[in-house]
C-alpha positions as CSV (number, residue, x, y, z in Angstrom):
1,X,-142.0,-70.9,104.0
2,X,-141.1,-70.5,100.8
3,X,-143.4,-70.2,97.6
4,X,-144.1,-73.0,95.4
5,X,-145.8,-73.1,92.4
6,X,-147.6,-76.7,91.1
7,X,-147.1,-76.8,87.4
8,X,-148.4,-78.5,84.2
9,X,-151.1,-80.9,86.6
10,X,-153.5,-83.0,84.4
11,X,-156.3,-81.5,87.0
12,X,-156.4,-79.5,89.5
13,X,-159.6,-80.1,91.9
14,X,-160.2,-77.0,93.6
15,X,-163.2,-78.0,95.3
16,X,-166.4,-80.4,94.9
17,X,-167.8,-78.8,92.0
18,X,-164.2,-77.2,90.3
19,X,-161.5,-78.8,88.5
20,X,-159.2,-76.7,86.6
21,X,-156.0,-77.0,84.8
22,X,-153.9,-73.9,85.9
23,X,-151.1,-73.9,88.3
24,X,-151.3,-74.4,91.8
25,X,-149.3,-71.1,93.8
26,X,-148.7,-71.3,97.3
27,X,-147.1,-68.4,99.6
28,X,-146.8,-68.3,103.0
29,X,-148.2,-71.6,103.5
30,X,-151.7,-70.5,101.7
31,X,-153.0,-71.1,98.2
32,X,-152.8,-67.6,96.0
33,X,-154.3,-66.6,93.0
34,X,-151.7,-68.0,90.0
35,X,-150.1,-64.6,88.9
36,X,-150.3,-63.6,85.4
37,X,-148.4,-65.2,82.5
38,X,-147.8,-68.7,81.9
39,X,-144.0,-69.0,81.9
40,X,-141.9,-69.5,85.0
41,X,-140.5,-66.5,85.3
42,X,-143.6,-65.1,86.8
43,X,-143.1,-67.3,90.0
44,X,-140.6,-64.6,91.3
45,X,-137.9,-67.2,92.0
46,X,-140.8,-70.0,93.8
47,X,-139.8,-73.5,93.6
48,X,-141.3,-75.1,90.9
49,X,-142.5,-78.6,90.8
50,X,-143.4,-80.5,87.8
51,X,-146.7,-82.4,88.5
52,X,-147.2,-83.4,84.4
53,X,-149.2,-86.4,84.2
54,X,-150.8,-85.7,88.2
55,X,-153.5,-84.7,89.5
56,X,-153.6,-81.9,92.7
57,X,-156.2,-82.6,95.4
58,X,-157.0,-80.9,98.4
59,X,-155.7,-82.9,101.8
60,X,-157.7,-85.2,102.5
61,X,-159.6,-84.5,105.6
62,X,-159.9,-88.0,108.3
63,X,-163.3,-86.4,110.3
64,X,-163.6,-89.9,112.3
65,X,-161.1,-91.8,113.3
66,X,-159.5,-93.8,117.0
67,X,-155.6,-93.6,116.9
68,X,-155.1,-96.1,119.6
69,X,-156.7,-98.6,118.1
70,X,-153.9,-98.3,115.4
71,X,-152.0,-100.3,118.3
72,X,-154.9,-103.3,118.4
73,X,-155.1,-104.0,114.2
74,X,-155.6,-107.1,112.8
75,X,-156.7,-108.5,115.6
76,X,-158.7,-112.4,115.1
77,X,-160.7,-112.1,118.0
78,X,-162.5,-109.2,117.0
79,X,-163.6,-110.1,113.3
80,X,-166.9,-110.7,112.2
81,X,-168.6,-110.5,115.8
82,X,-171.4,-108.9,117.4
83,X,-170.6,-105.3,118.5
84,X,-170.7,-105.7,122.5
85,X,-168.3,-108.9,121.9
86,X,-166.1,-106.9,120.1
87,X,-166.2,-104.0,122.5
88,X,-165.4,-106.4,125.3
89,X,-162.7,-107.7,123.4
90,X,-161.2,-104.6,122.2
91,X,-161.2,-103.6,126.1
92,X,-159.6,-106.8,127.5
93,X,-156.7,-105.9,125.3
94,X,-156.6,-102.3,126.3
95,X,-156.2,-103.6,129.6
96,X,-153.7,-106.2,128.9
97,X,-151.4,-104.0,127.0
98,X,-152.1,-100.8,129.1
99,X,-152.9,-97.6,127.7
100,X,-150.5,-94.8,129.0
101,X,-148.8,-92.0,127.4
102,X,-146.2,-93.8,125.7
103,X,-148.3,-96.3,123.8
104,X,-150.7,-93.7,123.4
105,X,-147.9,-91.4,121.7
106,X,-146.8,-94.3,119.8
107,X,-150.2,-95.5,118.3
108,X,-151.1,-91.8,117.1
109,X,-147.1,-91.6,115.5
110,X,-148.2,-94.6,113.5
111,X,-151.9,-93.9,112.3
112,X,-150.6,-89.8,111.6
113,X,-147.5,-91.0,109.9
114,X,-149.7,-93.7,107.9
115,X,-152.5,-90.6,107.2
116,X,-150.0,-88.0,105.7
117,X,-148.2,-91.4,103.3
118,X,-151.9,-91.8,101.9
119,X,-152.9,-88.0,101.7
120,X,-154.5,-87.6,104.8
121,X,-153.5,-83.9,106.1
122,X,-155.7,-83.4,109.1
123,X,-157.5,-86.0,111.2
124,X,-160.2,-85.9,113.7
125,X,-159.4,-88.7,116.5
126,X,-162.3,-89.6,118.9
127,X,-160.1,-90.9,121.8
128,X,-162.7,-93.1,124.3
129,X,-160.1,-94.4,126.3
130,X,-159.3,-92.8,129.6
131,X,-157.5,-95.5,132.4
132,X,-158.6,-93.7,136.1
133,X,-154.7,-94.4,136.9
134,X,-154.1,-91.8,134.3
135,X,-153.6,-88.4,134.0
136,X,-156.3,-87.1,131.3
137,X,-154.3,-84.2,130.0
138,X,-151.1,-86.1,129.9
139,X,-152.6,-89.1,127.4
140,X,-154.3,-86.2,125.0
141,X,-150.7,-84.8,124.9
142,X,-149.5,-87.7,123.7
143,X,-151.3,-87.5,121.1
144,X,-150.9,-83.8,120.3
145,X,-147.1,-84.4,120.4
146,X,-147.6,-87.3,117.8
147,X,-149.3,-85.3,115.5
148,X,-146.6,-82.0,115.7
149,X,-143.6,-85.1,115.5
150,X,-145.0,-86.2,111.5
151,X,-146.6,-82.7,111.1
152,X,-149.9,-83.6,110.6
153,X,-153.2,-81.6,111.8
154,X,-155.3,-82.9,114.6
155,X,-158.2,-82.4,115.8
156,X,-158.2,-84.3,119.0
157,X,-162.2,-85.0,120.7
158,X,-162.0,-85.8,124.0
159,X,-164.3,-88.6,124.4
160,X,-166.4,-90.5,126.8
161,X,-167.4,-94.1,127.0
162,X,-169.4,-94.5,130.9
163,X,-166.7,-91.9,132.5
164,X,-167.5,-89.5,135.0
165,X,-169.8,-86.3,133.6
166,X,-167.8,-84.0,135.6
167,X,-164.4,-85.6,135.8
168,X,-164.7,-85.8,131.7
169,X,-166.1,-81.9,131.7
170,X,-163.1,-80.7,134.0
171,X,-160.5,-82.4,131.7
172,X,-161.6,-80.7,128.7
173,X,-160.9,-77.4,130.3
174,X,-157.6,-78.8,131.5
175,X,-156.4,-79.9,128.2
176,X,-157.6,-76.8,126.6
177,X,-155.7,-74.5,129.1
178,X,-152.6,-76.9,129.3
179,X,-152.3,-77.9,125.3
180,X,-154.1,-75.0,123.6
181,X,-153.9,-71.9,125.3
182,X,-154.2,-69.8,122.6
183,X,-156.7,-71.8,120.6
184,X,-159.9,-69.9,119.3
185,X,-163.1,-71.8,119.4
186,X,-160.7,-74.6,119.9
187,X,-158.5,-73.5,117.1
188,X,-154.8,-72.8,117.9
189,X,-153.4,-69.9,115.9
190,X,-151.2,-72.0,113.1
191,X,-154.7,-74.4,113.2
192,X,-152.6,-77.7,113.5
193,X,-154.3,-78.4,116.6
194,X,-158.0,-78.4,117.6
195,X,-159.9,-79.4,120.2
196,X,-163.5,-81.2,120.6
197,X,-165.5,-83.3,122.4
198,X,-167.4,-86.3,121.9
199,X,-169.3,-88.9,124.3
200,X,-169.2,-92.3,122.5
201,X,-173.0,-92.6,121.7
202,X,-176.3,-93.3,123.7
203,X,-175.4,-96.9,124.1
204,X,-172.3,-95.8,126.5
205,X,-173.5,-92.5,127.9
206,X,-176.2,-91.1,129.5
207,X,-178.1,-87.3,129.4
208,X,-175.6,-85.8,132.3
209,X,-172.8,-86.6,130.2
210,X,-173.9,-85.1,126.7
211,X,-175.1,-82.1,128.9
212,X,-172.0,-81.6,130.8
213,X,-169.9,-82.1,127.6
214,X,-172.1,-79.7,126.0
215,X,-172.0,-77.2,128.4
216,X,-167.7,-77.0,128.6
217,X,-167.8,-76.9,124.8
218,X,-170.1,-74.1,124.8
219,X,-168.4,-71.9,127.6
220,X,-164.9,-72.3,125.3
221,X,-166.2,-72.1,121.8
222,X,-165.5,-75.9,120.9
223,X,-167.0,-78.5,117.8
224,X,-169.2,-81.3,119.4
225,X,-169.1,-84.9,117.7
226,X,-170.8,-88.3,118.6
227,X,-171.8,-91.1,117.3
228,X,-175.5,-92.9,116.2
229,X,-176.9,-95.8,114.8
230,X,-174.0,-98.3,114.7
231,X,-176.1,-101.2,115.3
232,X,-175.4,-101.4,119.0
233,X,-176.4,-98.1,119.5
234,X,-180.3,-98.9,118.1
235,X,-180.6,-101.8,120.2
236,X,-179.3,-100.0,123.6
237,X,-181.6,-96.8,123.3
238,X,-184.2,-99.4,122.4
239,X,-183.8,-101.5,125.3
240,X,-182.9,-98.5,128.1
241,X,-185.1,-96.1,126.6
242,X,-187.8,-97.6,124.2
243,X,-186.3,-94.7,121.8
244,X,-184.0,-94.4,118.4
245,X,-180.8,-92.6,119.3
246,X,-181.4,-90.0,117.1
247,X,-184.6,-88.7,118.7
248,X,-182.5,-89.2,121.9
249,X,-179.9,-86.7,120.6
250,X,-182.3,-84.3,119.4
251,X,-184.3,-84.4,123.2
252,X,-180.6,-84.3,124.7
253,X,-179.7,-81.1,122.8
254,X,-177.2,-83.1,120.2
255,X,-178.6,-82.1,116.9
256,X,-177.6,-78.3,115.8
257,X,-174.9,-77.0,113.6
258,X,-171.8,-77.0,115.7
259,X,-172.5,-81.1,116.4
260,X,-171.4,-84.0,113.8
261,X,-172.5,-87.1,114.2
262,X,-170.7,-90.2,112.8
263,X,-171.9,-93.7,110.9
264,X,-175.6,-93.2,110.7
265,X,-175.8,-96.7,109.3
266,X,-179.9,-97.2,109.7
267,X,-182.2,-94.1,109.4
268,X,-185.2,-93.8,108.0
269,X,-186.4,-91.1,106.0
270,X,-188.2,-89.4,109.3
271,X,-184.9,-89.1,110.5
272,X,-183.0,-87.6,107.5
273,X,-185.6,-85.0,107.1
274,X,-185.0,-84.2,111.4
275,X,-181.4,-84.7,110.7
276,X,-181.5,-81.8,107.9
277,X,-183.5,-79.7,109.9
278,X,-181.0,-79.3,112.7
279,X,-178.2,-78.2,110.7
280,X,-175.6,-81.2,112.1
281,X,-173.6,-82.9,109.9
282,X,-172.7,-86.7,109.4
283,X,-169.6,-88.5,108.9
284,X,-169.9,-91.7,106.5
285,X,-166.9,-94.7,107.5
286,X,-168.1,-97.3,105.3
287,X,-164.5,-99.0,106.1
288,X,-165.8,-99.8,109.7
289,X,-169.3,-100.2,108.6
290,X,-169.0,-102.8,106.2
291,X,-167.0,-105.4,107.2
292,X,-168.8,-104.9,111.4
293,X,-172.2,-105.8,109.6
294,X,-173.7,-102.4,110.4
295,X,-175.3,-101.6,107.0
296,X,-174.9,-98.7,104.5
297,X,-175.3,-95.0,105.0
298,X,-177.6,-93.2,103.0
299,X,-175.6,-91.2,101.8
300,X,-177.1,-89.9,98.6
301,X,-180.7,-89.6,100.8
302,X,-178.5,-87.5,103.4
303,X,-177.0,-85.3,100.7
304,X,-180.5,-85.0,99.0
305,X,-181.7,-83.6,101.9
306,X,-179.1,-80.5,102.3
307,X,-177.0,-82.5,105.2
308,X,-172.9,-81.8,105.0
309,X,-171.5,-85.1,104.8
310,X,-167.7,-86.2,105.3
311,X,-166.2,-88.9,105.3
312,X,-164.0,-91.2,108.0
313,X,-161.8,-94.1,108.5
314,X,-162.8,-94.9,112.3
315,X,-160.3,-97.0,114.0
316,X,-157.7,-99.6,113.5
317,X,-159.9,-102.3,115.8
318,X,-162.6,-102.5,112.9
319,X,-160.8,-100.6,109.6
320,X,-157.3,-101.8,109.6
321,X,-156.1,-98.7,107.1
322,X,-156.5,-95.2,107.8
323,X,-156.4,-95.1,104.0
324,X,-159.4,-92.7,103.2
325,X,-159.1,-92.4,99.9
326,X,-159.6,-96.4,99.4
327,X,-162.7,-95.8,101.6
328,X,-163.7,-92.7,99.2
329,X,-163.5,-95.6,96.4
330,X,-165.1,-98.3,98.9
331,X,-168.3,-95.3,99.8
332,X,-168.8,-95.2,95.6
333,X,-168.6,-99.1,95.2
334,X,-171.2,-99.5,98.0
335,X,-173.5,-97.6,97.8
336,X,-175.4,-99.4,94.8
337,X,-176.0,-102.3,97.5
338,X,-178.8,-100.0,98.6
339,X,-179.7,-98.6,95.5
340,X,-178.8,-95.0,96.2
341,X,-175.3,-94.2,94.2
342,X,-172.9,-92.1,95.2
343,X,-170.6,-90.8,92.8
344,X,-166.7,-90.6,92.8
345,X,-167.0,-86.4,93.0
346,X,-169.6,-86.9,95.8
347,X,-167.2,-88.9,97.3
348,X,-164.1,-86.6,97.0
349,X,-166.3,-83.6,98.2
350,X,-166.8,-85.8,101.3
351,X,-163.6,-86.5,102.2
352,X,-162.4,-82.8,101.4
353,X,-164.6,-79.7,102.2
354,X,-167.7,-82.1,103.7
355,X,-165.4,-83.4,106.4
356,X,-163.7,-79.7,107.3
357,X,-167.1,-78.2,107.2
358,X,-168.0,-81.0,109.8
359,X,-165.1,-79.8,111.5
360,X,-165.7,-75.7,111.5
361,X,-162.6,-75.2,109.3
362,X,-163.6,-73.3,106.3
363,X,-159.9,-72.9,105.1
364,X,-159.3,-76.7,104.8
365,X,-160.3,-78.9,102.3
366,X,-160.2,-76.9,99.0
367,X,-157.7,-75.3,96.9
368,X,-159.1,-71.5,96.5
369,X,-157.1,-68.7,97.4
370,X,-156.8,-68.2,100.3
371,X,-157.5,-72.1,101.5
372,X,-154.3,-73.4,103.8
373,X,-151.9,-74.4,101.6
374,X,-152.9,-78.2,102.1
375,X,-152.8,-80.6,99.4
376,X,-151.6,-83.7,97.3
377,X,-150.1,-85.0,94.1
378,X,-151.6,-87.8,92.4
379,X,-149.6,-89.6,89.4
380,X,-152.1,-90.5,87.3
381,X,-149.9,-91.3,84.2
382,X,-148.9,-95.3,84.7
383,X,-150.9,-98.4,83.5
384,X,-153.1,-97.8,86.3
385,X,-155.1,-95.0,84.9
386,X,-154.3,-95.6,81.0
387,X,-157.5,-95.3,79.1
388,X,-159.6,-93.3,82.2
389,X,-161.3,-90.7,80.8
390,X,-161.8,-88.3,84.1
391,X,-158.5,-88.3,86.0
392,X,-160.7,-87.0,88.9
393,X,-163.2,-89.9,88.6
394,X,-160.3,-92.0,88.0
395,X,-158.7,-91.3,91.1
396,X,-161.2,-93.6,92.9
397,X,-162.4,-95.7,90.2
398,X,-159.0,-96.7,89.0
399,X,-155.8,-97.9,91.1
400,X,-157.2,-99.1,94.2
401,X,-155.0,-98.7,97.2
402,X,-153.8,-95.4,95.4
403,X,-151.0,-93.3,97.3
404,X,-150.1,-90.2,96.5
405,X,-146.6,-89.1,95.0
406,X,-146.4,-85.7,97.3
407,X,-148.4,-84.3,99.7
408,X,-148.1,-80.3,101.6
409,X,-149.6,-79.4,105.1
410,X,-149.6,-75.7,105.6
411,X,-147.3,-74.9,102.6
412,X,-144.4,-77.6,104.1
413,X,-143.8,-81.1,102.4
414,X,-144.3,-83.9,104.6
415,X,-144.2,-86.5,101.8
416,X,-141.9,-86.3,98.2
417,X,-142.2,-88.9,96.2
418,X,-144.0,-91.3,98.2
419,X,-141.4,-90.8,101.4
420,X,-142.7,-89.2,104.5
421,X,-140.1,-86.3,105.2
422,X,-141.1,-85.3,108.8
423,X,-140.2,-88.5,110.7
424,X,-138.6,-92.2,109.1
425,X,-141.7,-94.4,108.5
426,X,-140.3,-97.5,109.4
427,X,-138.4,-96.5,112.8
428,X,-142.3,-94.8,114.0
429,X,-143.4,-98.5,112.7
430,X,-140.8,-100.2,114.9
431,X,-141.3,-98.3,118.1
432,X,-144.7,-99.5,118.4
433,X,-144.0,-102.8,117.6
434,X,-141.2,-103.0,120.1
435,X,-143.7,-101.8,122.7
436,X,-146.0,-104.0,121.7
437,X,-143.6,-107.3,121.6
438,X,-142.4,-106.0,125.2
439,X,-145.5,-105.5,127.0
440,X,-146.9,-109.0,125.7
441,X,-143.8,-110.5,126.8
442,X,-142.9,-111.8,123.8
């Protein structure tokens, strides 16, 4: 890897509460401190890139989503219903399709691919699905291979939804041993892949699957992530165990600072303040909240109360996009509904360092030395953005569906000028939509 050296940027956000106007100087795939001088020559022969007019981020860091629902989009049958229809629905066509390797490996190619082209450098996918006709280790390759094929970071959770405690435990170890054997705490040593584990919620599993889950994560070193308060999730723990999930998770051993917990959509204030006491974080996904009728995370409550808080997509069965920055926008824009604002840098810092910190990567999601050398370009110099006065603010408030221009994982361009540069969009687009076509006989 060469160096490369950012230069002449509008802003440069090099964390939640930083934004400069120096260069940007990468070597060896990390950020560096900008050597002294301002003229070119003290690059020592780096490749300099003219980002006038732009604005550098930090990648953008996905900390909740489901890539094999990026197979099952736009589906009608699944709008604006109640959540166990739509889980019933969303499995019917799991079933009908079939979820093996192939269409596995294809969905993740497509939702990576469609990550990196809106400045998404590492995503956290909570795959549920697990056919018993299927090998487990084989389907999270799939994925894994997906994510090295468009260069993308991944941190892949091996979920439960009503599987077997100990047939889900064993697998973990298997896809650890098989996929990552030289990860640490989970980690492997370039840190594109990571490994984690996640039952689905209280509404789909029980004690002896958050305890077996727990207990393989702690004997190898790995994150633990769930999910709480969807609205399915209140009712089930009220009706199987006259409890709120939350105190659930906290009784089960799910509430401490290796364990993340996604969509809090209705918590009272009792709960932030246990919340905040255990040291877990949250993930916000307004773009799955909102449009299933869950509600509004209290976000600025959350924040308010010393809880890390990132920021997610969740899946292609209820957010069609993994665009995270147009849910960045979307987390600002609703948050007034329940009278607690979030602002645009609150929202940035979620989708950046709050999601990594969720994730237990302290190199990821900033731009200070010695941060992995993963970020993006923003041009912020068209109509779009004519007459913002923060380019950083602007970034959300103005431009909706905003791509960026370039965008670096690990000091190597995957995207120039709006292109992805690791794999051709449109034949990754095609190969799932050929599967698809073939397997619904059409």
């Amino acid at each position: 890897m060469s160096s490369v050296v950012l230069s002449g940027a509008a802003a440069v956000l090099r964390d939640a509460s930083t934004v400069t106007y120096d260069r940007v100087v990468v070597d060896g795939g990390t950020i560096v401190a900008a050597p002294s001088g301002s003229g070119h020559e003290s690059a020592g022969g780096a490749e300099i890139v003219d980002v006038s007019g732009c604005v550098v981020t930090p990648g953008l860091v996905n900390a909740h989503h489901h890539l094999l629902q990026s197979a099952f989009r736009s589906r009608p049958d699944t709008r604006s219903v109640p959540m166990r229809d739509w889980l019933a629905r969303m499995s019917q066509r799991y079933s009908m399709i079939g979820v093996d390797p192939e269409l596995t490996a294809a969905a993740a190619s497509v939702a990576l691919a469609e990550s990196l082209l809106c400045g998404v450098t590492t995503v956290a996918d909570h795959h549920l699905t697990w056919p018993r006709d299927q090998d487990p280790v084989t389907l999270a390759g799939a994925t894994i291979g997906a994510a090295r094929r468009v260069g993308a970071r991944l941190v892949f959770v091996r979920g439960t939804a009503r599987d077997d405690p100990d047939t889900a435990a064993r697998s973990v170890s298997d896809i650890h041993d098989t996929h990552l054997p030289d990860a640490r705490n989970g980690v492997t040593s370039d840190g594109m892949t990571q490994l984690a584990v996640g039952p689905s919620g209280v509404h789909a599993d029980g004690p002896e699957t958050f305890a077996a889950l727990a207990e393989v994560a702690g004997s190898l070193g790995l994150r633990r992530r769930t999910q709480a308060n969807e609205k399915i999730d209140v009712e089930i723990a009220a009706e199987r165990y006259g409890r709120r999930p939350l105190d659930l998770l906290d009784e089960w051993g799910w509430l401490g600072e290796d364990v993340t917990v996604a969509h809090l959509c209705d918590v009272t204030d009792d709960e932030i303040a246990l919340f905040a006491r255990s040291g877990a974080t949250a993930t916000h996904a307004p773009g799955c909240d909102v449009p299933m009728g869950w509600g509004v995370a209290r976000v600025a409550a959350l924040t308010a109360a010393g809880v890390c808080v990132g920021l997610g997509t969740s899946g292609g069965g209820s957010n069609d996009a993994g665009h995270l920055l147009a849910d960045a926008r979307l987390a600002v824009q609703v948050s007034g509904l329940i009278g607690e604002p979030v602002t645009a840098a609150t929202s940035l810092a979620m989708a950046t360092g709050g999601s990594a910190a969720g994730l237990g990567r302290p190199e990821l999601g900033h731009l200070r030395p010695g941060a992995a050398a993963d970020l993006c370009v923003w041009e912020c110099a068209d109509v779009f953005d004519a007459g913002v006065a923060d380019p950083v603010d602007g970034l959300l408030w103005a431009g909706p569906g905003r791509r960026p221009r370039d965008v670096m994982v690990g000091g190597r361009w995957v995207v120039r000028d709006g292109v992805l540069v690791t794999a051709e969009s449109r034949t990754v687009a095609a190969e799932l939509s050929s599967l698809l076509e073939r397997r619904e006989g059409r």
